[in-house]
DRENTIGU-943133 format. One record per residue (C-alpha): residue in three letters; x, z, y. Coordinates in nm, 4 decimals, padded with zeros to 6 digits. Example, Ala and Ser with C-alpha at 12.3 -4.5 7.8 and 13.67 -1.06 7.14 Angstrom:
DRENTIGU-943133
{'Ala'; {01.2300; 00.7800; -00.4500}}
{'Ser'; {01.3670; 00.7140; -00.1060}}
end
This chain:
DRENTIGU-943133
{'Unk'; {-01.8399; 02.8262; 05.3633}}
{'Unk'; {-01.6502; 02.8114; 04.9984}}
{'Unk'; {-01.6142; 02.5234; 04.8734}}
{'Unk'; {-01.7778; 02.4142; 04.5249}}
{'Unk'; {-01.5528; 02.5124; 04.2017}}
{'Unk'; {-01.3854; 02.2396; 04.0156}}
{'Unk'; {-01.5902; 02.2631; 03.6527}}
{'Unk'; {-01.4513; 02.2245; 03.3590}}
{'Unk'; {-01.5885; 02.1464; 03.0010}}
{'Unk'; {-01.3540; 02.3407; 02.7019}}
{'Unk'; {-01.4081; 02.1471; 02.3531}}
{'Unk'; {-01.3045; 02.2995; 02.1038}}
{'Unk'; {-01.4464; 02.4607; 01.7342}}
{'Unk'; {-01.2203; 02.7744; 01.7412}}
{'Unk'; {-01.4210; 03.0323; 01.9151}}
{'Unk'; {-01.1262; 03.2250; 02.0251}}
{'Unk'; {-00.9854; 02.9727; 02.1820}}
{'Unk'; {-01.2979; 02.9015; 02.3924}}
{'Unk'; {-01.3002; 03.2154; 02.4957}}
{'Unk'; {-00.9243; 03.2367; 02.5860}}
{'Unk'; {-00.9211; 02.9253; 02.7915}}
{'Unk'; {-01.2985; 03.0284; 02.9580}}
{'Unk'; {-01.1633; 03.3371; 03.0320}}
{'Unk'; {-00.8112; 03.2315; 03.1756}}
{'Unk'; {-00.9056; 02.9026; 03.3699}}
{'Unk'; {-01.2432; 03.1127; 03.5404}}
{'Unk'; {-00.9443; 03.3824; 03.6477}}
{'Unk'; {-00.7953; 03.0905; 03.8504}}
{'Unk'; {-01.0897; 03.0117; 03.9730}}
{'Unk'; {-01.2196; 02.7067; 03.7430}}
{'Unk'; {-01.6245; 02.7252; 03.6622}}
{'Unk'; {-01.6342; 02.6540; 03.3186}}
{'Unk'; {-01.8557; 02.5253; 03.0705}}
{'Unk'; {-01.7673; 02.5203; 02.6646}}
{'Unk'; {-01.9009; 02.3264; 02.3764}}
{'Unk'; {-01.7849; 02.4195; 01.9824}}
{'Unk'; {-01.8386; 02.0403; 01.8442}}
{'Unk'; {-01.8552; 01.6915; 01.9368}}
{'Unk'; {-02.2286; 01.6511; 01.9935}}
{'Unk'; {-02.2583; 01.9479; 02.1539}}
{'Unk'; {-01.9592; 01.8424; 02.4230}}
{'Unk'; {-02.1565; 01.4949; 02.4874}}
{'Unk'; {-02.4737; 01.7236; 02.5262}}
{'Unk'; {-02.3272; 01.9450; 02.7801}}
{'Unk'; {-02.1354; 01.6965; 02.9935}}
{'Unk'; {-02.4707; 01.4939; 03.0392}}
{'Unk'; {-02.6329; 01.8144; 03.1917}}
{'Unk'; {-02.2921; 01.9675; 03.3707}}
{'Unk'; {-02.1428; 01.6606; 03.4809}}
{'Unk'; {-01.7505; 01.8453; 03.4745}}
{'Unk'; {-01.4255; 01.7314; 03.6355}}
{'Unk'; {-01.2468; 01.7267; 03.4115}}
{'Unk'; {-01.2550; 01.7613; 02.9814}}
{'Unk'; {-01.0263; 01.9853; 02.7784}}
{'Unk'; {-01.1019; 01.8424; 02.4227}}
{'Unk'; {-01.0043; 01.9347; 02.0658}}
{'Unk'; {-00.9342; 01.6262; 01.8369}}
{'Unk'; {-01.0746; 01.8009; 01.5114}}
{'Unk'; {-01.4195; 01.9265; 01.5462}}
{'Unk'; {-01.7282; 01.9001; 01.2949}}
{'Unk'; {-02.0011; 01.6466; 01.3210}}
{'Unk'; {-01.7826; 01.4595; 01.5778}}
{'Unk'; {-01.4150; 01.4370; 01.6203}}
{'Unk'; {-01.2224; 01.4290; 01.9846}}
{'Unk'; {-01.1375; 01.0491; 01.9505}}
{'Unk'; {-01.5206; 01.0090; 01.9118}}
{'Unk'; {-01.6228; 01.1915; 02.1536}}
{'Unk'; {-01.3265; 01.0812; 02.4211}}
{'Unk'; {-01.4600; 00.6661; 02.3174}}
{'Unk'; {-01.8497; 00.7330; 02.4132}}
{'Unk'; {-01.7215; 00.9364; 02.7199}}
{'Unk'; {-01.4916; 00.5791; 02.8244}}
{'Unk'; {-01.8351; 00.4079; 02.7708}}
{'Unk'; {-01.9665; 00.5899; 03.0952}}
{'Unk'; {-01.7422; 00.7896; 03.2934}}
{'Unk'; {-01.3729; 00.7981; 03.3820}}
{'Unk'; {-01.3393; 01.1798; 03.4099}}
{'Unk'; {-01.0164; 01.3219; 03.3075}}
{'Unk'; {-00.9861; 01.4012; 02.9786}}
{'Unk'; {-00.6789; 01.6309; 02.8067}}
{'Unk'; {-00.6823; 01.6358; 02.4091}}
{'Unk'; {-00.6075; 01.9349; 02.2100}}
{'Unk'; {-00.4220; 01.8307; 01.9238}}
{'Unk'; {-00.2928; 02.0070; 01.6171}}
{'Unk'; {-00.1539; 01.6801; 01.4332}}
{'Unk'; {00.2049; 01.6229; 01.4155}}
{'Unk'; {00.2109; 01.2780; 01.3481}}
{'Unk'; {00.3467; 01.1516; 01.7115}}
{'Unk'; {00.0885; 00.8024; 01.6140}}
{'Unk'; {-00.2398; 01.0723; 01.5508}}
{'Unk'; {-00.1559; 01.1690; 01.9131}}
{'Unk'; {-00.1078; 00.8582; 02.0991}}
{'Unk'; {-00.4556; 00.7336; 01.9242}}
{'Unk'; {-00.6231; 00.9758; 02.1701}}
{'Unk'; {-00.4566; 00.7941; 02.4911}}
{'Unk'; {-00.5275; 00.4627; 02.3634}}
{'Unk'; {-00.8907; 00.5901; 02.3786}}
{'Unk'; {-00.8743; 00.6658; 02.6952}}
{'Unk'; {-00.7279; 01.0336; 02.7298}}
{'Unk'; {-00.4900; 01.1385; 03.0340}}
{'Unk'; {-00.2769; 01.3395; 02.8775}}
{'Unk'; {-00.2184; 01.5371; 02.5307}}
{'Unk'; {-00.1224; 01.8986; 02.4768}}
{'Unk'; {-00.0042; 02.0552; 02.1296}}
{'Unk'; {-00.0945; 02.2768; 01.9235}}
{'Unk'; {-00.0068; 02.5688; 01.9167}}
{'Unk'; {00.0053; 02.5702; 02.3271}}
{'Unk'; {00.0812; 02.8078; 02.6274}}
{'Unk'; {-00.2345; 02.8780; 02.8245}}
{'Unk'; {00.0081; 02.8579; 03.1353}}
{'Unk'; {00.1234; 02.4629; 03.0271}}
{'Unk'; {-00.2735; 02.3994; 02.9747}}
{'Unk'; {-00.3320; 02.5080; 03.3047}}
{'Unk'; {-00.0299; 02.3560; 03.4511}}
{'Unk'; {-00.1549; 02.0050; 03.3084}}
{'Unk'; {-00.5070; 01.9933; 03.4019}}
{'Unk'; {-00.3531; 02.1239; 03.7933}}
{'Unk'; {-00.1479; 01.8150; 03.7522}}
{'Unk'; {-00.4365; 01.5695; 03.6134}}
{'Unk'; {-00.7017; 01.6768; 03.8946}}
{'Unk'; {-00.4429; 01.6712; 04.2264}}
{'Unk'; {-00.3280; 01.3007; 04.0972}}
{'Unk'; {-00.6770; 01.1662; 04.0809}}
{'Unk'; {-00.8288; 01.2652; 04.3895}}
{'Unk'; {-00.7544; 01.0300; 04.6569}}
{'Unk'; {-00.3526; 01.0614; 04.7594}}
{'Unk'; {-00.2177; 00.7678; 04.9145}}
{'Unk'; {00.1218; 00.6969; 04.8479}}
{'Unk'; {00.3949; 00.5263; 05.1154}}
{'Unk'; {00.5158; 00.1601; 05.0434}}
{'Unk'; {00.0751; 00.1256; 05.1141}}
{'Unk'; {-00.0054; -00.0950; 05.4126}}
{'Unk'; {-00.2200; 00.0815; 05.6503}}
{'Unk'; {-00.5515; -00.1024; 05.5890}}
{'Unk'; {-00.4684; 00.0209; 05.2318}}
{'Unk'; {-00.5842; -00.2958; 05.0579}}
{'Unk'; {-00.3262; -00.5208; 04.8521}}
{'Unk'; {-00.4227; -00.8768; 04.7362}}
{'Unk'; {-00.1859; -01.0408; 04.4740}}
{'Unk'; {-00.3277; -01.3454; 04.3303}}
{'Unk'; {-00.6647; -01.2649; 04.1716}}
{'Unk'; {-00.6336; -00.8954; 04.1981}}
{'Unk'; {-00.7725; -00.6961; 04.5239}}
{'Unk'; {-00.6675; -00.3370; 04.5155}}
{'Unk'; {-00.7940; -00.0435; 04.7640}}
{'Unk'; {-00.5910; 00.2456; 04.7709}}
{'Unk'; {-00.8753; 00.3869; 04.9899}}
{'Unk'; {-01.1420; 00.3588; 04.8291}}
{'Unk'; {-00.9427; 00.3535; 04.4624}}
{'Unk'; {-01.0708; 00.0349; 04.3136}}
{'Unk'; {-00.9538; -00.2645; 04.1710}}
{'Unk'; {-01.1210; -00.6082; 04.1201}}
{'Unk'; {-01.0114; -00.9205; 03.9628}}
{'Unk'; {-01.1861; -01.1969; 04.1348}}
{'Unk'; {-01.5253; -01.0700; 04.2067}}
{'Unk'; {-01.5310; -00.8329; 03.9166}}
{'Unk'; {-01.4673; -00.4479; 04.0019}}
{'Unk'; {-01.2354; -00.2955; 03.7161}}
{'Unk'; {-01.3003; 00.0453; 03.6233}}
{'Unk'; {-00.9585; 00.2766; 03.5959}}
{'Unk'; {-00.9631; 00.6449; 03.5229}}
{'Unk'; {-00.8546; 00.8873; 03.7885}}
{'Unk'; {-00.4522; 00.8230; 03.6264}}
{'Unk'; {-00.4530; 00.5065; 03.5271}}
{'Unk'; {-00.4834; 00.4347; 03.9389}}
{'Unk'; {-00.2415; 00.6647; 04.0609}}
{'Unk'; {00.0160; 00.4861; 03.7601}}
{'Unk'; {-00.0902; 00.1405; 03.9585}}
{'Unk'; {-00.0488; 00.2905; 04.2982}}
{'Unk'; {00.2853; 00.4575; 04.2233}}
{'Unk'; {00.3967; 00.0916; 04.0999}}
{'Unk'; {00.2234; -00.1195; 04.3636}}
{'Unk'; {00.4233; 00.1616; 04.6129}}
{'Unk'; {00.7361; 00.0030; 04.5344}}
{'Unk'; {00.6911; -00.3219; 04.3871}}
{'Unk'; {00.9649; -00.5108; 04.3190}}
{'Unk'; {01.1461; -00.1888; 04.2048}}
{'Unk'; {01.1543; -00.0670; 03.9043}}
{'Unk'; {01.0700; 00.3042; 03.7730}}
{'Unk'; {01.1992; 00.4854; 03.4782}}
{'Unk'; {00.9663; 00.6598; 03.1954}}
{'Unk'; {01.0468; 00.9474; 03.3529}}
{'Unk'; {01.0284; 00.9218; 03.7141}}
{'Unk'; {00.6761; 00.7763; 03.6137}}
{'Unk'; {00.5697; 01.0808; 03.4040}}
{'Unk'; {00.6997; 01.3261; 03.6359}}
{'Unk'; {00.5608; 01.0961; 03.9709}}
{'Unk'; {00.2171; 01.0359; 03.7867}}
{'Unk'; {00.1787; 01.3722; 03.6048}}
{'Unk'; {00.3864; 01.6226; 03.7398}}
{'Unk'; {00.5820; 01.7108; 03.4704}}
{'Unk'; {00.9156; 01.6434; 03.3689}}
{'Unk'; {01.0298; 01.5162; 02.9865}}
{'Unk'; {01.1098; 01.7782; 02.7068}}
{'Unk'; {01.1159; 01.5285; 02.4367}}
{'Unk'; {01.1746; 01.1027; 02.4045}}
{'Unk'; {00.7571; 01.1256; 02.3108}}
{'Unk'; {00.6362; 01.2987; 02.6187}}
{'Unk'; {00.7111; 00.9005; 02.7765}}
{'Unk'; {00.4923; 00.7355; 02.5402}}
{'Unk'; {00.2313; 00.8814; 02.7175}}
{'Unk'; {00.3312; 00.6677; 03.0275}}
{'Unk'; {00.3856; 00.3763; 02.7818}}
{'Unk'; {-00.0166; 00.3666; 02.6594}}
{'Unk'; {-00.0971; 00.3982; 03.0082}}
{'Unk'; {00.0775; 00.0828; 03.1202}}
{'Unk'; {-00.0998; -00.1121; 02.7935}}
{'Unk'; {-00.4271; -00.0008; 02.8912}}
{'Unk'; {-00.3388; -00.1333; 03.2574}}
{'Unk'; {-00.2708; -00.4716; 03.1029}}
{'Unk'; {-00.5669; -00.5164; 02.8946}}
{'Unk'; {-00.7354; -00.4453; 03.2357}}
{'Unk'; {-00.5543; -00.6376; 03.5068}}
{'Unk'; {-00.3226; -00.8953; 03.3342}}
{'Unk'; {-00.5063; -01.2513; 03.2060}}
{'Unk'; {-00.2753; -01.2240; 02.9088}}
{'Unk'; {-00.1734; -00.8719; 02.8367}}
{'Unk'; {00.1051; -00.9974; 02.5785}}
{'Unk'; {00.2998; -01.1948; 02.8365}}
{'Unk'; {00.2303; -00.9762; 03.1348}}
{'Unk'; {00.3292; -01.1154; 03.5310}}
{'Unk'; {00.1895; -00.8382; 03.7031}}
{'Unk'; {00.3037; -00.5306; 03.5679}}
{'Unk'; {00.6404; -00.5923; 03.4265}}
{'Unk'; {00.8833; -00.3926; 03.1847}}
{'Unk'; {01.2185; -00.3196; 03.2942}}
{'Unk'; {01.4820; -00.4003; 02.9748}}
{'Unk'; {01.6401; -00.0373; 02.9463}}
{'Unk'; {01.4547; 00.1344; 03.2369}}
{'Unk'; {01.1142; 00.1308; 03.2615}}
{'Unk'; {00.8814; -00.0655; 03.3967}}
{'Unk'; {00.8183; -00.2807; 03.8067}}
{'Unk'; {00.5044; -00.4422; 03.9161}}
{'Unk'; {00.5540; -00.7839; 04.0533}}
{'Unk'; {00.7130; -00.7739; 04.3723}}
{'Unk'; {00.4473; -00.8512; 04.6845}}
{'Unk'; {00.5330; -01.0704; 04.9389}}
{'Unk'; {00.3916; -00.9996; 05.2928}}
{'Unk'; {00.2570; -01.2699; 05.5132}}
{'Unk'; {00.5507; -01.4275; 05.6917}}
{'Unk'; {00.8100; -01.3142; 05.4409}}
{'Unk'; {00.9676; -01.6015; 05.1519}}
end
């Protein structure tokens, strides 16, 4: 029996690239669905419920960042932004929103492809080693289950997107220890640094992991940055260990 496709939605205004990427990620064996504005994408993931989102940032009657905000309100899909703007700030808006990842404009169809590979393998379920067995960790107030990938604080369950676990997993894996940017990005999304912005990618995605987990994001004791590395979570200390 074949298994079900992975669907994805394509955002975007510019016909021809609709058609490029519908064409090229159904050749690799995608289903995909397409929308050509903002209203039309919120419309079409309601009634197709996708894997994953490949959205434009500038689109009529609603932009990407809108669009990537009311899909945060409900789902944690994956979502990779189109961008065209060279401002390095316009593109890190879109991760603070919630995106998993950014690619520019103008873009190889192979990268695309390479990307949303990368975004779907990390946020089914993985396991990493460093995990205890049961594959729950408790540190103070936090409960995380690598098995079931969720997180609570206290009695409250935390909602993470697809990366924003496999970023706390890969940290949790080694605690204590700390990562670089670029072990992270190339750990978390399978690709390796061209340029000193490709790691602020990895930087928005540990702020939106302390406005989630940390009781004061600004003086964070959980996930901690590493002066001229990267960044450690908080070392965790077994039963029976000092």
């Amino acid at each position: 029996m074949e298994s079900a496709k992975e669907k994805i939605l394509v955002v975007d205004d510019e016909a021809s690239i609709r058609r490029i990427l519908e064409t090229r990620l159904s050749m690799i064996g995608y289903d995909v669905v397409t929308a050509a504005d903002g209203e039309e994408a919120l419309e079409t993931f309601r009634n197709t419920v996708p894997d994953l989102v490949v959205l434009d940032v500038m689109m009529p009657k609603l932009d990407g960042y809108g669009v990537c905000q009311e899909l945060r309100k409900e789902s944690d899909i994956p979502i990779i932004m189109l961008t065209a703007l060279g401002d390095v700030a316009d593109r890190i808006t879109g991760l603070e929103l919630g995106a998993d990842d950014y690619v520019v404009k103008p873009f190889s169809p192979k990268e695309l492809e390479a990307r949303i590979r990368s975004v779907l393998r990390r946020v089914e379920k993985t396991g990493a080693s460093g995990i205890p067995s049961s594959g729950v960790i408790t540190i103070n107030n936090i409960r995380i289950d690598t098995n079931k990938r969720q997180v609570y604080k206290g009695d409250e369950r935390i909602r993470l997107t697809g990366m924003e676990f496999s970023l706390l997993e890969l940290l949790v894996s080694r605690s204590g220890e700390p990562f670089s940017r670029s072990e992270i990005l190339q750990e978390v999304w399978g690709y390796t640094p061209e340029r000193h912005v490709d790691t602020r990618v990895v930087d928005v995605h540990i702020s939106r992991l302390r406005a989630k987990l940390e009781d004061d994001p600004s003086n964070p004791e959980l996930i901690l940055t590493a002066r001229g590395t990267g960044y450690l979570f908080q070392r965790i200390v077994e039963p029976g260990e000092e």
